[in-house]
Backbone as ProteinMPNN parsed JSONL, in Angstrom:
{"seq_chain_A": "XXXXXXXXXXXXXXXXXXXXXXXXXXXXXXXXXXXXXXXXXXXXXXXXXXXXXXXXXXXXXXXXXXXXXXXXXXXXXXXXXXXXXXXXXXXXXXXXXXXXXXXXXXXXXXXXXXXXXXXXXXXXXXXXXXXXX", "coords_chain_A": {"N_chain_A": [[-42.16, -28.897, -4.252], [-41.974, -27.105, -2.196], [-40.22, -27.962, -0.773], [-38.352, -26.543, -2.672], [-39.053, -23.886, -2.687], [-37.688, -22.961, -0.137], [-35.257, -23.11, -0.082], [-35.071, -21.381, -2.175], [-35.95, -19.007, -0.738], [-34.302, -19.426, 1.496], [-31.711, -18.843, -0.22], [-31.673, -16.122, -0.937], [-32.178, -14.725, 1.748], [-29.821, -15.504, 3.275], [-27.656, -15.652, 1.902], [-24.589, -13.845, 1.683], [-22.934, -11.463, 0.0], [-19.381, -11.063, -0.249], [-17.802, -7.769, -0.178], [-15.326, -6.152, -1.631], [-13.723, -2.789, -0.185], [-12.216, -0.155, -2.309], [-9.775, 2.307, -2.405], [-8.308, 4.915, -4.402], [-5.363, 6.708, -5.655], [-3.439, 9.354, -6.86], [-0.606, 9.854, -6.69], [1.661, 12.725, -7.889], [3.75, 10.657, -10.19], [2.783, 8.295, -9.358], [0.465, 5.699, -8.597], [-1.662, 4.794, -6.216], [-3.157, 2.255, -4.425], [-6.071, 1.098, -2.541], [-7.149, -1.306, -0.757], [-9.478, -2.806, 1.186], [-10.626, -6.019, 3.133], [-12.537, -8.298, 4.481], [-9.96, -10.049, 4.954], [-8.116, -8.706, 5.833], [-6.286, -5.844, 5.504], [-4.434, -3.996, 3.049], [-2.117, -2.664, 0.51], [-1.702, -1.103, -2.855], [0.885, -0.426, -5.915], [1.658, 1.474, -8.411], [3.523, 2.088, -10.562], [5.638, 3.189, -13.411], [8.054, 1.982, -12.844], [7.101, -0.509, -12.182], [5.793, -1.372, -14.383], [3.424, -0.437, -15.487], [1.59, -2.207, -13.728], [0.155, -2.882, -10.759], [1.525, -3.743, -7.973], [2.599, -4.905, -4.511], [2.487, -2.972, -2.169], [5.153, -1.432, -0.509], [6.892, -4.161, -0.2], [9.763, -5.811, 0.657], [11.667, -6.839, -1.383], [10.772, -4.458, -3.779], [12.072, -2.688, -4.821], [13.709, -3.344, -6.281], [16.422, -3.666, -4.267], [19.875, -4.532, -2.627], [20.121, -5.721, -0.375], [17.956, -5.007, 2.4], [16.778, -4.696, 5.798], [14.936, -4.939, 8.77], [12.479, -4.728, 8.538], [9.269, -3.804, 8.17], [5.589, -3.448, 8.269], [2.463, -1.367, 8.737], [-0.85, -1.671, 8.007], [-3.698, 0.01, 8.017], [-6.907, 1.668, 8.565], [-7.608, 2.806, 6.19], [-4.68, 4.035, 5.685], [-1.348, 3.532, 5.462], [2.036, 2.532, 6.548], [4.948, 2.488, 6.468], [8.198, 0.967, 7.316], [11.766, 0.901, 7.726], [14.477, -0.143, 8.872], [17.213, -0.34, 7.133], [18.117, -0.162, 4.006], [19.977, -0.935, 1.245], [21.127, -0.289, -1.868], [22.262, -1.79, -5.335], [23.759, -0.03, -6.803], [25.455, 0.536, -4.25], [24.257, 2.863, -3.192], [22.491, 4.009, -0.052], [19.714, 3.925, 2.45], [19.066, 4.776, 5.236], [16.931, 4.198, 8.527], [14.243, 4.257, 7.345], [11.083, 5.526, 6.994], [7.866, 5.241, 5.954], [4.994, 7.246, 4.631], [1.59, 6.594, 3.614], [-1.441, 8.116, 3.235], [-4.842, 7.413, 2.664], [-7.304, 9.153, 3.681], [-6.224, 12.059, 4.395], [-5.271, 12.711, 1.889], [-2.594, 12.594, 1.437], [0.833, 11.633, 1.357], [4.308, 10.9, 2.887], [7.928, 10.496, 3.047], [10.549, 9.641, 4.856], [13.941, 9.662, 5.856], [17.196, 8.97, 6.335], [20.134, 9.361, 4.397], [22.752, 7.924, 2.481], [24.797, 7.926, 4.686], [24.157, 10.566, 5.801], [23.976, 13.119, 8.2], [21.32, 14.653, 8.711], [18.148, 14.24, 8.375], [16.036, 13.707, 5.246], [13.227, 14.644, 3.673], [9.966, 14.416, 2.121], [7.564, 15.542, 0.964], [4.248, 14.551, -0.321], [1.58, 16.07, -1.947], [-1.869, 14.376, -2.809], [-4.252, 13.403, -5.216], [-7.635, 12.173, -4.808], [-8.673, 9.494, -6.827], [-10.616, 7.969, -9.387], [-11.296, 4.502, -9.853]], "CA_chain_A": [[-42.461, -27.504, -4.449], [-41.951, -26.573, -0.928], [-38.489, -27.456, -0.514], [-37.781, -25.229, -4.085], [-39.343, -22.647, -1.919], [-37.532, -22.761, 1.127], [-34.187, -23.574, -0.973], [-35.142, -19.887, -2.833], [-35.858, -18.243, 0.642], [-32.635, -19.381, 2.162], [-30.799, -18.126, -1.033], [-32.175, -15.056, -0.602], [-32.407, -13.696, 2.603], [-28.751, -16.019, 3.943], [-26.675, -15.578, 1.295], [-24.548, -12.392, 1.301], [-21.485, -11.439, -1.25], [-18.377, -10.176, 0.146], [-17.73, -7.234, -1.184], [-13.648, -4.877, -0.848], [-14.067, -1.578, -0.287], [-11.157, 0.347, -2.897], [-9.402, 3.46, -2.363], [-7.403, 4.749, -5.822], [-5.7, 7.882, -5.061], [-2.596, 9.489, -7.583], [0.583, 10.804, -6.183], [3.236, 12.715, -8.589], [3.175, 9.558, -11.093], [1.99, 6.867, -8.891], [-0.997, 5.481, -8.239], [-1.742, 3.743, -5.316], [-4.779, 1.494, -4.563], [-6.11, 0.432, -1.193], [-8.101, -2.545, -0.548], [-9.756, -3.366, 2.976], [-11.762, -6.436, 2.728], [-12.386, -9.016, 5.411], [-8.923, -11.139, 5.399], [-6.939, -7.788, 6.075], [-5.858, -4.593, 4.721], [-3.495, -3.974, 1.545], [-2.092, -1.088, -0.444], [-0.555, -1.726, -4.211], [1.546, 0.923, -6.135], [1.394, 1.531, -9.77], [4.729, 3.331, -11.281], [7.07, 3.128, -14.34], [8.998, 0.761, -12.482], [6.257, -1.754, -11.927], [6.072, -1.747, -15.164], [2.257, 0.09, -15.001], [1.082, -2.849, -12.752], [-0.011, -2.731, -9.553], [2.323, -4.51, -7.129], [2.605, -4.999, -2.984], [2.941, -1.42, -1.808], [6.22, -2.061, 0.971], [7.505, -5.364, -0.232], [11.108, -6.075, 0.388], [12.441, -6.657, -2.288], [10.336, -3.847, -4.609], [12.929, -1.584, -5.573], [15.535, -3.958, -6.573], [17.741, -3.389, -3.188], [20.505, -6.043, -2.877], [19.879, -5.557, 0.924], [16.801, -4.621, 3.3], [16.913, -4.863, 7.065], [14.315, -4.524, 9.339], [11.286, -4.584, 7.508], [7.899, -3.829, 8.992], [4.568, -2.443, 7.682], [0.881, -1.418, 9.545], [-1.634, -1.108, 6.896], [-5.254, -0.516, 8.767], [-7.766, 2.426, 8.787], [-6.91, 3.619, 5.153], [-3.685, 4.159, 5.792], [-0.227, 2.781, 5.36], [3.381, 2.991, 7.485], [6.513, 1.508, 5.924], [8.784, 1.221, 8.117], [12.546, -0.06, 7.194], [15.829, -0.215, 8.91], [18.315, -0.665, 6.348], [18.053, -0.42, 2.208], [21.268, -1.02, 0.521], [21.11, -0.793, -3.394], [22.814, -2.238, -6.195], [24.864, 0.956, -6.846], [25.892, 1.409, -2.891], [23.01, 3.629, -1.752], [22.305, 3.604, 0.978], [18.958, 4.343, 3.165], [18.719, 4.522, 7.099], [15.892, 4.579, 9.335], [13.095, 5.144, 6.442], [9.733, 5.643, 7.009], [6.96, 6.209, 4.448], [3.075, 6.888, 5.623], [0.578, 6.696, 2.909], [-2.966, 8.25, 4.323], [-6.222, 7.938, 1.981], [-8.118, 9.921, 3.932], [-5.953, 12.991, 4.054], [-4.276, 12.527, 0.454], [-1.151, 12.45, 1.431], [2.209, 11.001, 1.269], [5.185, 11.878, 3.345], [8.933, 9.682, 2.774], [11.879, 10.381, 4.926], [15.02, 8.859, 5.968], [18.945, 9.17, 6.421], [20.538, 8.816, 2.781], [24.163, 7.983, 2.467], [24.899, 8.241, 6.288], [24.065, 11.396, 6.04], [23.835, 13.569, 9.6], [20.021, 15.526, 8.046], [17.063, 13.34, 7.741], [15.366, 14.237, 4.335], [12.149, 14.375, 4.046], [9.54, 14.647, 1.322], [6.058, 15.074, 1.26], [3.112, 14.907, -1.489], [-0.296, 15.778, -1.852], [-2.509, 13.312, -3.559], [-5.489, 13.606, -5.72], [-8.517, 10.738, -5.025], [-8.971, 9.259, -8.159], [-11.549, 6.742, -9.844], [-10.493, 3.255, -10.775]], "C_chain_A": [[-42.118, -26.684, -3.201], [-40.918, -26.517, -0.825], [-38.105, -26.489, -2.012], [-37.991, -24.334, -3.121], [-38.701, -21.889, -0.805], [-36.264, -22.418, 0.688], [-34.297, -22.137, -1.114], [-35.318, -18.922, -1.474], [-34.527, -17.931, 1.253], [-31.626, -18.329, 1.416], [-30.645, -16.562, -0.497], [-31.558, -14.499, 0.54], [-30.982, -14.282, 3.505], [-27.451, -16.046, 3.012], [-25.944, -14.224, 1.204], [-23.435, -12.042, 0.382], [-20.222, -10.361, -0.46], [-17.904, -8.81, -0.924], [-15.963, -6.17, -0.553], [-14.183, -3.707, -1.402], [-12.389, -1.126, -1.379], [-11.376, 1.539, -3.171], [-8.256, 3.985, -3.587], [-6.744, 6.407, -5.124], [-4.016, 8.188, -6.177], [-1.463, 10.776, -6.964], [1.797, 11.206, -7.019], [2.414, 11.455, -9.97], [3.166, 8.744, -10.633], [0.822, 7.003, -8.806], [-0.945, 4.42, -7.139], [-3.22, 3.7, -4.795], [-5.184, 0.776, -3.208], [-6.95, -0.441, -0.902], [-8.591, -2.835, 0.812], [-10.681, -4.387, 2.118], [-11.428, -8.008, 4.449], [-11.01, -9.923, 6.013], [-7.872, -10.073, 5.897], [-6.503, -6.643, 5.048], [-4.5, -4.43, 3.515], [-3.275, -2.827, 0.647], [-1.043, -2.121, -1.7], [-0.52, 0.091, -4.387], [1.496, 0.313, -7.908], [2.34, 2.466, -10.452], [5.075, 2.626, -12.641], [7.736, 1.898, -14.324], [8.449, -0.682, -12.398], [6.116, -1.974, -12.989], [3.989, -1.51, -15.861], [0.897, -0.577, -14.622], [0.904, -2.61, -11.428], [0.874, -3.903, -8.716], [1.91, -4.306, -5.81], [3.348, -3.42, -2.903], [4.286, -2.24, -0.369], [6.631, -3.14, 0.87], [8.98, -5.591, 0.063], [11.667, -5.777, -0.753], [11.953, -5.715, -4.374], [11.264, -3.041, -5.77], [14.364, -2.215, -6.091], [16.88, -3.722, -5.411], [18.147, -4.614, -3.252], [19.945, -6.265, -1.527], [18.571, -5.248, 1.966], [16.847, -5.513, 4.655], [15.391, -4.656, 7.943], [12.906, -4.162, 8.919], [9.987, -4.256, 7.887], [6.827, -2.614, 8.392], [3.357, -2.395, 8.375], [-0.123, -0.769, 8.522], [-3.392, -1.4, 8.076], [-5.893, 1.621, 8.735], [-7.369, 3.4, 7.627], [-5.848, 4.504, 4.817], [-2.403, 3.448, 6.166], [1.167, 3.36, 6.162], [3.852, 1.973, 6.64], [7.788, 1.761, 6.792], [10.095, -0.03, 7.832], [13.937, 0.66, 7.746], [17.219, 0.317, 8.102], [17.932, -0.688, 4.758], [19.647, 0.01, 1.621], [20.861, -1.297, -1.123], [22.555, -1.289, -4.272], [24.236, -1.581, -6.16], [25.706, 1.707, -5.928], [24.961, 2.312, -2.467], [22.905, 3.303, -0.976], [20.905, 4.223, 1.826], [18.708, 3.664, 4.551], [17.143, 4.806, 7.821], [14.426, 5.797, 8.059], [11.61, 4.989, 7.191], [8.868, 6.414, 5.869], [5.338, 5.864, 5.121], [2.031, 7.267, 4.435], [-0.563, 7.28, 3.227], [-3.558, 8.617, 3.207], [-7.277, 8.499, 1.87], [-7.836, 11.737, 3.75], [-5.428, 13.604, 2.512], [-2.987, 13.041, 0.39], [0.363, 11.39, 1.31], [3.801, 11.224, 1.392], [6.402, 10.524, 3.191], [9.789, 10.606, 3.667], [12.431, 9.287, 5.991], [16.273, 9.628, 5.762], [19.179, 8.649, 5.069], [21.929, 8.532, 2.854], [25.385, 8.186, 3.664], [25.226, 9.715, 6.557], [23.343, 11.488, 7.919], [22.168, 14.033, 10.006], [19.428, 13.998, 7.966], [16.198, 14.018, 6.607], [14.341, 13.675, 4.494], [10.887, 15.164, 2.69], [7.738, 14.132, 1.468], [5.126, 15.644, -0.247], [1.867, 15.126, -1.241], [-0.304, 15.179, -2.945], [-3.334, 14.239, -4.048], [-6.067, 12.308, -5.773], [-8.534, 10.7, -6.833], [-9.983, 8.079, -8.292], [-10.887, 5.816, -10.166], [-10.092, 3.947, -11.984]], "O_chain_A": [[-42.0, -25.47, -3.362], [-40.317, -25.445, -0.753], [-37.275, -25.603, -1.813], [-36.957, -23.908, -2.606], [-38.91, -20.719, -0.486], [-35.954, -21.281, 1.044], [-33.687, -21.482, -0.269], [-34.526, -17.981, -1.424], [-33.895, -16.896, 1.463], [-30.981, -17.41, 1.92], [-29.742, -16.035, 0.152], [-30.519, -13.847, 0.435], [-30.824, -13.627, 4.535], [-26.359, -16.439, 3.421], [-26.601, -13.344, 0.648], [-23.073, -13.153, -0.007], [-20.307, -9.155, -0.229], [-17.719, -8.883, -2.139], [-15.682, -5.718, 0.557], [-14.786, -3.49, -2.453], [-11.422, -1.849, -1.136], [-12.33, 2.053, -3.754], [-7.238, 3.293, -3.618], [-7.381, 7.117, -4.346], [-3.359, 7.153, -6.286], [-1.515, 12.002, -6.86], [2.798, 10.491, -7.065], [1.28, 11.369, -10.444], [3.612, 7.851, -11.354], [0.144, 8.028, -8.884], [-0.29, 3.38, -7.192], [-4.098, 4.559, -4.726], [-4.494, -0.185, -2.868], [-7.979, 0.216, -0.748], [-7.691, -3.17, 1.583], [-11.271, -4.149, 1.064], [-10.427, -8.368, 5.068], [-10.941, -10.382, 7.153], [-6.807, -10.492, 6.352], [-6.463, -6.804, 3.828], [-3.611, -5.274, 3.633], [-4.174, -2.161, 0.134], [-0.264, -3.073, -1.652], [-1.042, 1.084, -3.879], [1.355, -0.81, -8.391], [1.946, 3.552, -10.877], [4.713, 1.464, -12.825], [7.968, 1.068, -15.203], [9.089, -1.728, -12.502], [6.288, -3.188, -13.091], [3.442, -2.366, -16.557], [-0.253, -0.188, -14.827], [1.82, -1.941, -10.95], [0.679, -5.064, -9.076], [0.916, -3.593, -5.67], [4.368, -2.953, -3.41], [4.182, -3.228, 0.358], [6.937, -3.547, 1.991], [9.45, -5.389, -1.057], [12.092, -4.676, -1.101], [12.371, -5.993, -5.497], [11.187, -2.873, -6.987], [15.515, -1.801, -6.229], [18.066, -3.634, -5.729], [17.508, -5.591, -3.644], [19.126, -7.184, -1.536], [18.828, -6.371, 2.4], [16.932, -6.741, 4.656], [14.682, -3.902, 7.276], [12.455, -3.043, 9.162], [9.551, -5.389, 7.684], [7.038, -1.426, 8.148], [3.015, -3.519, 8.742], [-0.175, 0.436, 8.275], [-3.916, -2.387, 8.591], [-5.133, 2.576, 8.897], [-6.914, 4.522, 7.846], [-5.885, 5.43, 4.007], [-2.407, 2.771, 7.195], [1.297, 4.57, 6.348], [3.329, 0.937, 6.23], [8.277, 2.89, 6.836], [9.911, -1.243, 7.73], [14.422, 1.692, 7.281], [18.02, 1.18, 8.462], [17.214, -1.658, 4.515], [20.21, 1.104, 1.645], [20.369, -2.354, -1.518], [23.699, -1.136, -3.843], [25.322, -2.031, -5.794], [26.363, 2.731, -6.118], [24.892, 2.528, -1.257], [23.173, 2.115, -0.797], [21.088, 5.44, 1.867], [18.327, 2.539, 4.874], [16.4, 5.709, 7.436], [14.007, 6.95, 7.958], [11.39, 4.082, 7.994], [8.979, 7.463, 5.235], [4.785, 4.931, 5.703], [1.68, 8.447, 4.437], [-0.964, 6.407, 3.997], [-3.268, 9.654, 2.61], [-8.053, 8.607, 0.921], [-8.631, 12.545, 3.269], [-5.274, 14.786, 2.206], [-2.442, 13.73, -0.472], [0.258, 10.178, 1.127], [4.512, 11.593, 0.457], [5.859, 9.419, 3.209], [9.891, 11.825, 3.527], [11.838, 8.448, 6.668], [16.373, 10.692, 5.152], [18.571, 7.68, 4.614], [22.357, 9.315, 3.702], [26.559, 8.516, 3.496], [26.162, 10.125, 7.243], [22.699, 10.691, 8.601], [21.707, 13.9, 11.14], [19.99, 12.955, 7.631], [15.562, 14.99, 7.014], [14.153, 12.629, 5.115], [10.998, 16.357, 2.409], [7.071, 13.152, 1.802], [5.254, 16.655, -0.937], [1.149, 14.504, -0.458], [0.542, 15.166, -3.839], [-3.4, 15.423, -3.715], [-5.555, 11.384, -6.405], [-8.44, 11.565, -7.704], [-10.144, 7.296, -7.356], [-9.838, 6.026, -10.776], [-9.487, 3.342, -12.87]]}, "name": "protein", "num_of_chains": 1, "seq": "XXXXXXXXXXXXXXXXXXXXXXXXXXXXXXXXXXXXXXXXXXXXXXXXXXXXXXXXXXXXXXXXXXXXXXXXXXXXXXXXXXXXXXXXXXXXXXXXXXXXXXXXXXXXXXXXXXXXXXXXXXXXXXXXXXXXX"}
């Protein structure tokens, strides 16, 4: 009876449940979803193209490029950087020196990059709306 007791104590007051915090937030027609949870930070994207799954926000090989160079992403303090060298597509596109910065706090979402070795860096920015799961 005692150890039941101690057994139910422990449960109790040593057991705790991990729990991820999630950020949903809708840009244009995406949706993108942010996850912090103890093993490290994570954004997914939710378009058309995904097929209206959530995928790896910044993956390589997301957008069907034959090509991608330089690849690098910093996902931490509810906010995302994409940061990419080189994207060569299928049809010859071409994108230079992209950067894309997600932020869930401000609800934004800014994209820009060299297109076609163009001389102009374009540059495109959205406001968000938070959204509920």
């Amino acid at each position: 009876m005692i150890k039941q007791l101690f057994t139910y104590i422990f449960l109790i007051f040593f057991t705790t449940s991990v729990v991820a915090e999630e950020l949903f937030m809708k840009c244009g027609k995406a949706t993108y979803k942010y996850v912090s949870e103890p093993s490290g930070d994570i954004i997914f994207v939710k378009t058309k193209r995904t097929k209206n799954k959530y995928s790896k926000w910044c993956s390589p090989g997301m957008h069907g490029a034959k090509l991608v160079e330089g690849h690098s992403r910093i996902i931490k303090n509810s906010k995302g950087i994409c940061m990419v060298a080189k994207v060569v597509y299928e049809n010859g596109y071409e994108i230079t020196s992209s950067t894309s910065v997600t932020d869930f706090v401000t609800l934004t979402r800014t994209i820009e990059g060299f297109h076609n070795k163009e001389t102009e860096k374009r540059k495109k920015s959205f406001k968000c709306k938070k959204k509920k799961k």
